[in-house]
C-alpha positions as a Markdown table, in Angstrom:
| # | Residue | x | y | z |
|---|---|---|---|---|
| 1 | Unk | 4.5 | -2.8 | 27.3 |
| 2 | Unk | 2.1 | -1.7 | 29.9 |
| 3 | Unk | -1.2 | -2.0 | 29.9 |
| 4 | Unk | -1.2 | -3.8 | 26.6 |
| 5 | Unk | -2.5 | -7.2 | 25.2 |
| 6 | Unk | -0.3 | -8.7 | 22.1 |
| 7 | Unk | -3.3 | -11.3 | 22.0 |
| 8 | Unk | -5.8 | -8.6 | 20.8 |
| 9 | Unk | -6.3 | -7.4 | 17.0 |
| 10 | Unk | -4.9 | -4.4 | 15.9 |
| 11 | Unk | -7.7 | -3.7 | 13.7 |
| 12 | Unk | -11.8 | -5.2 | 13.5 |
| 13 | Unk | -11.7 | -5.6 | 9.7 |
| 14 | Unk | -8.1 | -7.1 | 9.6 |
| 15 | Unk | -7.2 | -8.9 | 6.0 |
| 16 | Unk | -8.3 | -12.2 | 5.4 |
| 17 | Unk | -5.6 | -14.3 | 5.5 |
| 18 | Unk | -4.2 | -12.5 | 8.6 |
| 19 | Unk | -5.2 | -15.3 | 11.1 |
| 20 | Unk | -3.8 | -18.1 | 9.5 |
| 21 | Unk | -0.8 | -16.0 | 8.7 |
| 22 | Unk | -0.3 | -15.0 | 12.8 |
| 23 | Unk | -0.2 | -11.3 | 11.4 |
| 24 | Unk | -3.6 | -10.0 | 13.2 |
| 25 | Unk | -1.8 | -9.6 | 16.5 |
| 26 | Unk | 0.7 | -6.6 | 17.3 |
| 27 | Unk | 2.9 | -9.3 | 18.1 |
| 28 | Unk | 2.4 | -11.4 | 14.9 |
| 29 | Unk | 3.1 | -8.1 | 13.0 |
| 30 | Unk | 6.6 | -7.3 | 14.6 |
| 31 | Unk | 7.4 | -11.2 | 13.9 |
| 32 | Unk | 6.8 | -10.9 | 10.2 |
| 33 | Unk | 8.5 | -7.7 | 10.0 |
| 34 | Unk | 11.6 | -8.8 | 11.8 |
| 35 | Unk | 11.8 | -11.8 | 9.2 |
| 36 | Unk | 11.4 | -9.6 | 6.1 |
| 37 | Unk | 14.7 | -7.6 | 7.8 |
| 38 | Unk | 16.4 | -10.9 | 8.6 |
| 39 | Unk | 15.4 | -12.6 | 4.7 |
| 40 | Unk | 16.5 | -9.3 | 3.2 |
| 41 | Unk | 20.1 | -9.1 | 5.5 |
| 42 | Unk | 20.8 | -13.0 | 4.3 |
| 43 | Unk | 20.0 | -11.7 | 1.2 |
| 44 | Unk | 22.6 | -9.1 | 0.9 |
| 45 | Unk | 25.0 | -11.5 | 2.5 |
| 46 | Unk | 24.6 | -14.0 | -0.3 |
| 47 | Unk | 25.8 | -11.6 | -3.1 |
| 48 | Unk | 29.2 | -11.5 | -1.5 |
| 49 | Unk | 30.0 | -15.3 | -1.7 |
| 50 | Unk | 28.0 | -16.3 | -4.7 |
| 51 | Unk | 29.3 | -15.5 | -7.5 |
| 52 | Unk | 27.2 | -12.7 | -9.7 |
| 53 | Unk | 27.4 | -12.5 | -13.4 |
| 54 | Unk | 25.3 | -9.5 | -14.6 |
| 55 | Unk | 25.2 | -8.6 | -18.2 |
| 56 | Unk | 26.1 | -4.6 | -17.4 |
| 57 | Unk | 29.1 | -3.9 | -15.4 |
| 58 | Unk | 27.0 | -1.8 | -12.7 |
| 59 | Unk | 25.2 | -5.0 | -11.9 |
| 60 | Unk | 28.5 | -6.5 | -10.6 |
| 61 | Unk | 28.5 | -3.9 | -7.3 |
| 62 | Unk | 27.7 | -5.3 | -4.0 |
| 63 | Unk | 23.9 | -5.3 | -3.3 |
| 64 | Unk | 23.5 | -3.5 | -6.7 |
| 65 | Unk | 20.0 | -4.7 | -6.6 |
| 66 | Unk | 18.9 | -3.3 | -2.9 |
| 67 | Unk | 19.8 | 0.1 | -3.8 |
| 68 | Unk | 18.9 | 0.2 | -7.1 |
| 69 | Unk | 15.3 | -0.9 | -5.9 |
| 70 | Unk | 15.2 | 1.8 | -2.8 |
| 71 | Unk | 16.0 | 4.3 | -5.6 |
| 72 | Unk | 13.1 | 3.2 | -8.6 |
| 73 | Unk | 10.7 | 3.1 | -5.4 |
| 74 | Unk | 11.6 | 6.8 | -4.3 |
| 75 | Unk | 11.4 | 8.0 | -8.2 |
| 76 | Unk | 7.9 | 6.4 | -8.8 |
| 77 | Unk | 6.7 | 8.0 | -5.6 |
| 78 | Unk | 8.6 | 11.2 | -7.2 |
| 79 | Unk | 6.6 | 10.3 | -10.0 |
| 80 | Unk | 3.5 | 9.7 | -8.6 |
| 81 | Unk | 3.3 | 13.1 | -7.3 |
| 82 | Unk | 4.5 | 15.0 | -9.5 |
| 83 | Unk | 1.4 | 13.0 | -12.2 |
| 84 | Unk | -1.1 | 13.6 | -9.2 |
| 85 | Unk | -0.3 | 17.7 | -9.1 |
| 86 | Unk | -0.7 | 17.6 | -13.3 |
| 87 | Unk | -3.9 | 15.6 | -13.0 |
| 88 | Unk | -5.4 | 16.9 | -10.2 |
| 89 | Unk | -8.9 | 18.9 | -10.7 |
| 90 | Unk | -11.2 | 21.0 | -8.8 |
| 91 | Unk | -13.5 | 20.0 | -6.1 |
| 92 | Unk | -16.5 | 21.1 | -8.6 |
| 93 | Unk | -14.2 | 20.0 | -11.9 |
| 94 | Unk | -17.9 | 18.0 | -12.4 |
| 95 | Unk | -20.2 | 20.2 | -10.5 |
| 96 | Unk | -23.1 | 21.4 | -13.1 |
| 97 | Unk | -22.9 | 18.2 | -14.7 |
| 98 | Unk | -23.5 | 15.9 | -12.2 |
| 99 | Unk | -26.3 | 14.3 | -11.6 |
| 100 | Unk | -27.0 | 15.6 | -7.8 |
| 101 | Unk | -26.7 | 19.6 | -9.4 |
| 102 | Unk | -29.6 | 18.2 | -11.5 |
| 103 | Unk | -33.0 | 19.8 | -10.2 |
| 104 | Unk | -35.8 | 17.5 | -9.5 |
| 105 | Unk | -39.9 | 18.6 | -9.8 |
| 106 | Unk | -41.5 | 18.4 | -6.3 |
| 107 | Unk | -43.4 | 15.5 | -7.4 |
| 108 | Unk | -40.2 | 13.4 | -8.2 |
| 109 | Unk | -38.6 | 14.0 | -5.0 |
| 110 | Unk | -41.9 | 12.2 | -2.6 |
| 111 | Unk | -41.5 | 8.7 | -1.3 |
| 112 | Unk | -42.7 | 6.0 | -3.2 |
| 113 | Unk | -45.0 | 3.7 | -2.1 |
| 114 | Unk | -44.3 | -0.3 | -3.2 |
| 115 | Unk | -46.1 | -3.3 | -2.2 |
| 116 | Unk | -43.7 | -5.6 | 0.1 |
């Protein structure tokens, strides 16, 4: 990586917990990500020496489970756009009854004076 610190943050208003958890480096991130692949891997590793007992007989196939979660996560996204075209409005859907179409007398719209 030229040019390129690990030790700064990727971003100013970074989460929270993202110190303590070493994710507010670029470096930190790739570590985290690399052991979500490695927990997920021993994972699907376990399923072939412990012995599954599922109640339907599709739940027996290897890493049934990882690809039957990759599959519900791309239908709800399906899903989700598919809702979002149906409930999707105009930009002016609100537009005379909003409150900043509303006309104001000349008098309303002067600065106030307040005592401080």
């Amino acid at each position: 990586m030229t040019g390129s610190s690990d030790k700064t943050t990727t971003n100013d208003k970074a989460l929270p917990g993202a110190m303590l958890l070493g994710i507010d480096t670029a470096r930190g991130g790739r570590i985290v990500t690399w052991l979500l692949v490695l927990i997920c891997i021993l994972l699907a590793a376990v399923e072939f020496v412990w012995p599954l007992h599922g109640y339907f007989e599709i739940e027996d196939q290897p890493v049934f489970y990882g690809w039957f979660g990759i599959l519900v996560c791309i239908a709800l996204a399906i899903f989700a756009r598919i809702i979002g075209a149906i409930l999707k409005r105009r930009e002016d859907y609100y537009g005379s009854l909003s409150v900043s179409a509303e006309e104001h007398p000349a008098f309303d719209l002067a600065q106030e004076k307040a005592d401080a």
